[in-house]
MDTraj code that builds the backbone (N, CA, C; nanometers):
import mdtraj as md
import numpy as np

residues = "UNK UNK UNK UNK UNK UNK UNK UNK UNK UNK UNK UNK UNK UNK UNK UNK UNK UNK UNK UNK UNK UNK UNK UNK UNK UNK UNK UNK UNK UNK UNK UNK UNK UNK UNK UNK UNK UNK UNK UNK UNK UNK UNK UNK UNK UNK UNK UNK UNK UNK UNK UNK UNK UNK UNK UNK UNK UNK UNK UNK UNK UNK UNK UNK UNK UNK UNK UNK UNK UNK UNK UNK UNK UNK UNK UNK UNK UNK UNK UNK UNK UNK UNK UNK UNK UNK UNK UNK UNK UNK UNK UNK UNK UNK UNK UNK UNK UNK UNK UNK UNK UNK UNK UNK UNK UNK UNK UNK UNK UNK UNK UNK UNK UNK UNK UNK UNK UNK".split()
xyz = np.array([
    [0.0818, -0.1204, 0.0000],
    [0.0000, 0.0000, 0.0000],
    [0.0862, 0.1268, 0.0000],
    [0.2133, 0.1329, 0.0573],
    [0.2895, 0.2218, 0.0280],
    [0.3628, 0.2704, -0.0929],
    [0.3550, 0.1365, -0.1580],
    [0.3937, 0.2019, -0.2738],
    [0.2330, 0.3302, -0.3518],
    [0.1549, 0.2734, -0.3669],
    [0.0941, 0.3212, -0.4109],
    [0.0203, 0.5036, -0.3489],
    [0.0795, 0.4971, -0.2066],
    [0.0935, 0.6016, -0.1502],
    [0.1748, 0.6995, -0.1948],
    [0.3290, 0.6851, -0.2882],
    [0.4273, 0.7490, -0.3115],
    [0.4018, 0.7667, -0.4910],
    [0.2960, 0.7445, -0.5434],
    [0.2812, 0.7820, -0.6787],
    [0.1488, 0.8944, -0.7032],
    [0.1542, 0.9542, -0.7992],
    [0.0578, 1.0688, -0.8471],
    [0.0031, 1.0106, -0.9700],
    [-0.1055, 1.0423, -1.0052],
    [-0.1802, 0.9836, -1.1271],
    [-0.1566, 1.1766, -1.2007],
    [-0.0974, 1.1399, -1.2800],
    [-0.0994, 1.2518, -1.3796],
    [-0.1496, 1.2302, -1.5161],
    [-0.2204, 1.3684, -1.5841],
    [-0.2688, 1.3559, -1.7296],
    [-0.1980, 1.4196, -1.7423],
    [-0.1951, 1.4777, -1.8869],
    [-0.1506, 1.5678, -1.9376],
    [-0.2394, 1.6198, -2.0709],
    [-0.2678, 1.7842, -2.0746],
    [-0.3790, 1.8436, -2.1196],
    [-0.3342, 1.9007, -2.1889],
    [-0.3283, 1.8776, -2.3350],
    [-0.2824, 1.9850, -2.4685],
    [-0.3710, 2.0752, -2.5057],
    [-0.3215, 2.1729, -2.5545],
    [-0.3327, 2.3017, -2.5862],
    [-0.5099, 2.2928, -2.6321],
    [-0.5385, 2.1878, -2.7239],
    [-0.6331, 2.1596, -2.8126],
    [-0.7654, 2.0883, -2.7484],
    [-0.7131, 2.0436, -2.5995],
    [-0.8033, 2.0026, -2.4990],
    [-0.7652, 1.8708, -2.5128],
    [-0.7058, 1.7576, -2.5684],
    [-0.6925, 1.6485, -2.5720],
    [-0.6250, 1.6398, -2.4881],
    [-0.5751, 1.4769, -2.4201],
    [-0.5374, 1.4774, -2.3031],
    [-0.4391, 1.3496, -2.3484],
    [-0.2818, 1.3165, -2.2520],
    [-0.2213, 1.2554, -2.2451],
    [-0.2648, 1.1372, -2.1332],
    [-0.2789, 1.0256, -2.1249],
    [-0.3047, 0.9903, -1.9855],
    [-0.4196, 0.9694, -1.9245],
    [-0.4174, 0.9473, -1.8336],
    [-0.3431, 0.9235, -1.6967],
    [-0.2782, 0.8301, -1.6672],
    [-0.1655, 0.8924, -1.6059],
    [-0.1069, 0.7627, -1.6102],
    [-0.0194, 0.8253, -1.4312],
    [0.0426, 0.6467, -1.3702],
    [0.1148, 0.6901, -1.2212],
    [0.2434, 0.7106, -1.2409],
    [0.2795, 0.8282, -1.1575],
    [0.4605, 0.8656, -1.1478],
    [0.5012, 0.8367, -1.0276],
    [0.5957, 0.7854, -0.9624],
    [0.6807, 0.7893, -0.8490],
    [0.6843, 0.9099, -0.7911],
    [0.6964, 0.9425, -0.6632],
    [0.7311, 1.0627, -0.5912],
    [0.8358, 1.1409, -0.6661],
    [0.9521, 1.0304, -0.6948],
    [1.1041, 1.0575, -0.7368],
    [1.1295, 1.1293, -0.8481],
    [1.0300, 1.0919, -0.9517],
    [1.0117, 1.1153, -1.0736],
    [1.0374, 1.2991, -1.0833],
    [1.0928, 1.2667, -1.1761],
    [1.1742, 1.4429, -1.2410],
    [1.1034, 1.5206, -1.3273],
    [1.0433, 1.6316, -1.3146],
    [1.0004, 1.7026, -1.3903],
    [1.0587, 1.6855, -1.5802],
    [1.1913, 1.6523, -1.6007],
    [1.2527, 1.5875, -1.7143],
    [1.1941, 1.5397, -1.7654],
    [1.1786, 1.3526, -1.6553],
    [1.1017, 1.2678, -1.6707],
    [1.0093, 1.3012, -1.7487],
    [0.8767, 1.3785, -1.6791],
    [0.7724, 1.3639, -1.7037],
    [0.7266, 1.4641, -1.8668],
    [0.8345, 1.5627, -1.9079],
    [0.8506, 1.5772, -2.0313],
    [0.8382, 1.4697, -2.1095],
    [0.9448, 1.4156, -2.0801],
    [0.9954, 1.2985, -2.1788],
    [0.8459, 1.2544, -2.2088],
    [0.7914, 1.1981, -2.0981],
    [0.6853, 1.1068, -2.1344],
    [0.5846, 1.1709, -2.1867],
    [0.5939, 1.2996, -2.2234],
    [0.5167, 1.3975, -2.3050],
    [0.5109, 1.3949, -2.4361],
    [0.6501, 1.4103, -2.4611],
    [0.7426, 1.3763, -2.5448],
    [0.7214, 1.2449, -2.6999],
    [0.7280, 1.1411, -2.5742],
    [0.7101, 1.0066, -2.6124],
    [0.5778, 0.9474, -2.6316],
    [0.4483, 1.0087, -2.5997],
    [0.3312, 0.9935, -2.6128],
    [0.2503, 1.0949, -2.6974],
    [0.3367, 1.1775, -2.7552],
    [0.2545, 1.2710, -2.7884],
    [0.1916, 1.2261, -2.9178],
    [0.0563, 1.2587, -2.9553],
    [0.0135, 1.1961, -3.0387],
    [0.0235, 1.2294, -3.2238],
    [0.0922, 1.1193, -3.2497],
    [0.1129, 1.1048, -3.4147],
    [0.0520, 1.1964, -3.4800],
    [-0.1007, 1.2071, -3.5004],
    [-0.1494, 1.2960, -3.5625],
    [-0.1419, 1.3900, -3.5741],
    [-0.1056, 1.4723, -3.4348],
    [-0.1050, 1.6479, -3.4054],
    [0.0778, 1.6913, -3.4508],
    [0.0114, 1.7801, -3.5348],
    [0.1358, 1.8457, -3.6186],
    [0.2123, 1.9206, -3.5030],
    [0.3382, 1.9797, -3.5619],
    [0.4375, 2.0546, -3.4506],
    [0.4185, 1.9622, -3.2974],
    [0.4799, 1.9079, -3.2823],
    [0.5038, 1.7914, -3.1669],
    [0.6347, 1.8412, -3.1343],
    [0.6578, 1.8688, -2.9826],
    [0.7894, 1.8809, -2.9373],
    [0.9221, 1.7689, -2.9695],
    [0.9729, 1.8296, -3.0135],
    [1.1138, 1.7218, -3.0427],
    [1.2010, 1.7115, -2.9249],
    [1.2633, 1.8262, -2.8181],
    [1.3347, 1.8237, -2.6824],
    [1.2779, 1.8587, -2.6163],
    [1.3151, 1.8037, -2.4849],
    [1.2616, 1.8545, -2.3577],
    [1.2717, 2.0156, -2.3033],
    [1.3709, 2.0821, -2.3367],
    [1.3210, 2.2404, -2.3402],
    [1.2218, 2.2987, -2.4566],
    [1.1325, 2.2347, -2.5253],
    [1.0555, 2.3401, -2.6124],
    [0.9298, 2.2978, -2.5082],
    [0.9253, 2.1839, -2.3993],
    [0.7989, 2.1786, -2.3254],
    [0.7650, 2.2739, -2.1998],
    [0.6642, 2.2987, -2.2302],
    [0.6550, 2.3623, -2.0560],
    [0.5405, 2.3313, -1.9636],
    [0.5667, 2.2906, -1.8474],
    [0.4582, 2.1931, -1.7681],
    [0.4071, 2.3253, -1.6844],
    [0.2796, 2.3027, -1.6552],
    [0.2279, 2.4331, -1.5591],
    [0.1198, 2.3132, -1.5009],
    [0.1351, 2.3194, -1.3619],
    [0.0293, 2.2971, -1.2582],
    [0.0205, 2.3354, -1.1555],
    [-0.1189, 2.3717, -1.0947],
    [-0.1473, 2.4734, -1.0539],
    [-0.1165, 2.5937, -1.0469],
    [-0.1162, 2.6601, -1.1666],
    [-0.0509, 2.7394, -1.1810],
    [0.0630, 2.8377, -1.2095],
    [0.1639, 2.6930, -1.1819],
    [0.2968, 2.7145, -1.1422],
    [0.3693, 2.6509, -1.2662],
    [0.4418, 2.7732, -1.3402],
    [0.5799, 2.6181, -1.4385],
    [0.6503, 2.5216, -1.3553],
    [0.6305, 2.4246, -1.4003],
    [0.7420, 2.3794, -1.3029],
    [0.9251, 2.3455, -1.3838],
    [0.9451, 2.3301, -1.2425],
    [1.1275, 2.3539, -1.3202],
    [1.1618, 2.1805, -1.2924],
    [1.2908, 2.1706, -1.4219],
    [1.3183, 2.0669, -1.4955],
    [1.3235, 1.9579, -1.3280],
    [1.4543, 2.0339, -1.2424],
    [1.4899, 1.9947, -1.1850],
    [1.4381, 1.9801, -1.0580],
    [1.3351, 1.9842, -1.0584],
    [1.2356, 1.9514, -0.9013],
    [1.1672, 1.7609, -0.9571],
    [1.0918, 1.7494, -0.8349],
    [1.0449, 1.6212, -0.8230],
    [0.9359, 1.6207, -0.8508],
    [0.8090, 1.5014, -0.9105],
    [0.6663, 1.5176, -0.8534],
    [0.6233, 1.5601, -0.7085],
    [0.7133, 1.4898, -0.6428],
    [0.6674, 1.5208, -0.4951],
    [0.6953, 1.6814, -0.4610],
    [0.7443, 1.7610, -0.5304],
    [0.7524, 1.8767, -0.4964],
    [0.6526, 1.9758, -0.5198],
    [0.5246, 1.9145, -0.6319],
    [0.4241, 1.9899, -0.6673],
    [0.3266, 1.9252, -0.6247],
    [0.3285, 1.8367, -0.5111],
    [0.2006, 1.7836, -0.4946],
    [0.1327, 1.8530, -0.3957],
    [0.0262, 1.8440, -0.3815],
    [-0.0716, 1.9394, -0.3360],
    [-0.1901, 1.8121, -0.2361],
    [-0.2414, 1.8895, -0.1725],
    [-0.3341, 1.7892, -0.0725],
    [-0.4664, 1.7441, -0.1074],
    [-0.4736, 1.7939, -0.2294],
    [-0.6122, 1.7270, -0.3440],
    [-0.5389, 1.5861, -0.4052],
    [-0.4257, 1.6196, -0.4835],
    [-0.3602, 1.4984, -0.4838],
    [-0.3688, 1.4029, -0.4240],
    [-0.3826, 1.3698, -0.2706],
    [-0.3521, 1.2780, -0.1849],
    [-0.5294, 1.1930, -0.2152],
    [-0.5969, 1.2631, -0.1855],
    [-0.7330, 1.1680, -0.2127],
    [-0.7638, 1.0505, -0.2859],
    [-0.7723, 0.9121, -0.2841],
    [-0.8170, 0.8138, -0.3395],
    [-0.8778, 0.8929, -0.4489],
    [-0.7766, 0.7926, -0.6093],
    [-0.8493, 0.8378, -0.7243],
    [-0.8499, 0.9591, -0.7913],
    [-0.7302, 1.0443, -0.7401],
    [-0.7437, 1.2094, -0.7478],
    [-0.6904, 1.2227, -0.9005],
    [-0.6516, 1.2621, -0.9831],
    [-0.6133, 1.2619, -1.0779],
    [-0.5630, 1.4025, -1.1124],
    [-0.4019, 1.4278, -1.0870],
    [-0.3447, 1.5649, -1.1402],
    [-0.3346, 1.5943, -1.3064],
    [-0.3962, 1.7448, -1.3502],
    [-0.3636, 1.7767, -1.4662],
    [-0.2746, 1.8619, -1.4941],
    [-0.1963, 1.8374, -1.5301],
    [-0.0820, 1.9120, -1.6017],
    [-0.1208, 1.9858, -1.7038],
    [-0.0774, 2.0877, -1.7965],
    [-0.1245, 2.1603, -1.8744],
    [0.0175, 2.1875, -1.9689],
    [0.0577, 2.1394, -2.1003],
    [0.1275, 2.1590, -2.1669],
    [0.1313, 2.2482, -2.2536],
    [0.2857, 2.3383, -2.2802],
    [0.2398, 2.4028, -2.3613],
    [0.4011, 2.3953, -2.4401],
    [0.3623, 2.3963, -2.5313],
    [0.4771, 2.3878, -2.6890],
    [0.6000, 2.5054, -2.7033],
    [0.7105, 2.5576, -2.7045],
    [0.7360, 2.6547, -2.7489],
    [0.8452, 2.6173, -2.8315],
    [0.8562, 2.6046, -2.9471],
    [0.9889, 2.5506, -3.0223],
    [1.1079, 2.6589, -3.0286],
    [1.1806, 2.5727, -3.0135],
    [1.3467, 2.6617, -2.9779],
    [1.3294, 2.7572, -3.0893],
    [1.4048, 2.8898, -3.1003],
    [1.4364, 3.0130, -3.1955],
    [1.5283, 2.9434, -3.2191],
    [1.6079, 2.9485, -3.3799],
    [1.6881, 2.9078, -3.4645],
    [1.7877, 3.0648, -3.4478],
    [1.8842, 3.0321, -3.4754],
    [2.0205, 3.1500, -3.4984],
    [1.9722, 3.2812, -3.5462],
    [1.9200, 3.2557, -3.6804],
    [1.8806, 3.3481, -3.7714],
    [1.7768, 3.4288, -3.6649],
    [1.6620, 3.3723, -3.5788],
    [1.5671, 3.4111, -3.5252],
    [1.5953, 3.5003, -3.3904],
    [1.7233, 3.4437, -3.3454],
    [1.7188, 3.5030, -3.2374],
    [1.8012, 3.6117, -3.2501],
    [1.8613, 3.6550, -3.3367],
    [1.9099, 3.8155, -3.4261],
    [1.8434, 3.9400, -3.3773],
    [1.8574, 4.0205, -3.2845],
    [1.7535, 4.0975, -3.2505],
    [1.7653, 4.2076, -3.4082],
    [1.6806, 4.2412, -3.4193],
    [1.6497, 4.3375, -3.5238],
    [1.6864, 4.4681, -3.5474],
    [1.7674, 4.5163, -3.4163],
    [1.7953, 4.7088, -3.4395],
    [1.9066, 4.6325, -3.4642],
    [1.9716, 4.5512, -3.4717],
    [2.1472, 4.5241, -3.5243],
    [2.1931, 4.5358, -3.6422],
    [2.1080, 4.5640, -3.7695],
    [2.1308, 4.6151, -3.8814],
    [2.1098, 4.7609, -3.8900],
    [2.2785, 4.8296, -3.8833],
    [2.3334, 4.9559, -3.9654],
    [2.2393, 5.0210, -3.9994],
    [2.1984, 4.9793, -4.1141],
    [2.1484, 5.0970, -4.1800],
    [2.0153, 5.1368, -4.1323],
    [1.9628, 5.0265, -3.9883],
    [1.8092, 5.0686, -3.8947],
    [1.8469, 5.1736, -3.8224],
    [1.9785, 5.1714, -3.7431],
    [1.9997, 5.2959, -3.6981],
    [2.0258, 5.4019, -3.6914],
    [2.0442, 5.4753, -3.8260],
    [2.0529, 5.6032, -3.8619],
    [1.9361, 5.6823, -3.8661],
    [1.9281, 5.7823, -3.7853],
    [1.8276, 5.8888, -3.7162],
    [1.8330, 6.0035, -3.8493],
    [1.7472, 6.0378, -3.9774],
    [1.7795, 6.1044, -4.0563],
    [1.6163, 6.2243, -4.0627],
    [1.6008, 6.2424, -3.9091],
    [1.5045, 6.3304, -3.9081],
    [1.5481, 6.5054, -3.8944],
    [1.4586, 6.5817, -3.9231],
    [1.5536, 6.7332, -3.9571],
    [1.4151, 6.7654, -3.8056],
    [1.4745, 6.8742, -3.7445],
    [1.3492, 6.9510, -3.6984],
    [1.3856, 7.0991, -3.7503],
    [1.2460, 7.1594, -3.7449],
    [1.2482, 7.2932, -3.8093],
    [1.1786, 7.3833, -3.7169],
])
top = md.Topology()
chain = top.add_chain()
for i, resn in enumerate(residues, 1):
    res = top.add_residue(resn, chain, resSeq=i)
    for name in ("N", "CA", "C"):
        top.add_atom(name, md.element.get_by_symbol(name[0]), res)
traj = md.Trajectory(xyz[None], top)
């Protein structure tokens, strides 16, 4: 019974309302982790699908959570209830490419001020 004391039933809720899951994580289990398995389940059909674990971003309750925390660090006391089922809320952001992340006043000839006042 303890084991089953030390796991969270998590979904996971895309953008589009479809849902990953539910499925149980270990206390131990890494925010990483639970990318990955984002990752790795995400469904075939739906176009732009995260390829690495930084273009994901997990938010529950509210909160992003960071790579390097635990499940057990976002669990909450609704969680604990027989049958509770946590939703996660995913959201996509694909890495900026070189070219993209160029800020734009860095081309010369944007910054020349060629206004007269009279």
């Amino acid at each position: 019974m303890a084991e089953v004391d030390n796991q969270l039933e998590i979904k996971f809720r895309l953008t589009d309302g479809s849902d990953i899951g539910p499925k149980a994580f270990p206390d131990a289990t890494t925010v990483v982790a639970l990318k990955e398995t984002v990752i790795s389940q995400w469904p075939r059909e739906k176009e732009n699908g995260p390829k690495t674990v930084k273009e994901v971003k997990l938010i529950s309750a509210g909160k992003v959570l960071d790579n390097n925390k635990t499940v057990k660090d976002y669990r909450n006391p609704v969680s604990n209830l027989v049958g509770a089922v946590t939703t996660m809320h995913v959201i996509i952001q694909p890495l900026l490419t070189e070219k993209e992340k160029k800020p734009k006043g860095d081309d010369p000839k944007m910054n020349k001020c060629v206004c007269t006042v009279m």
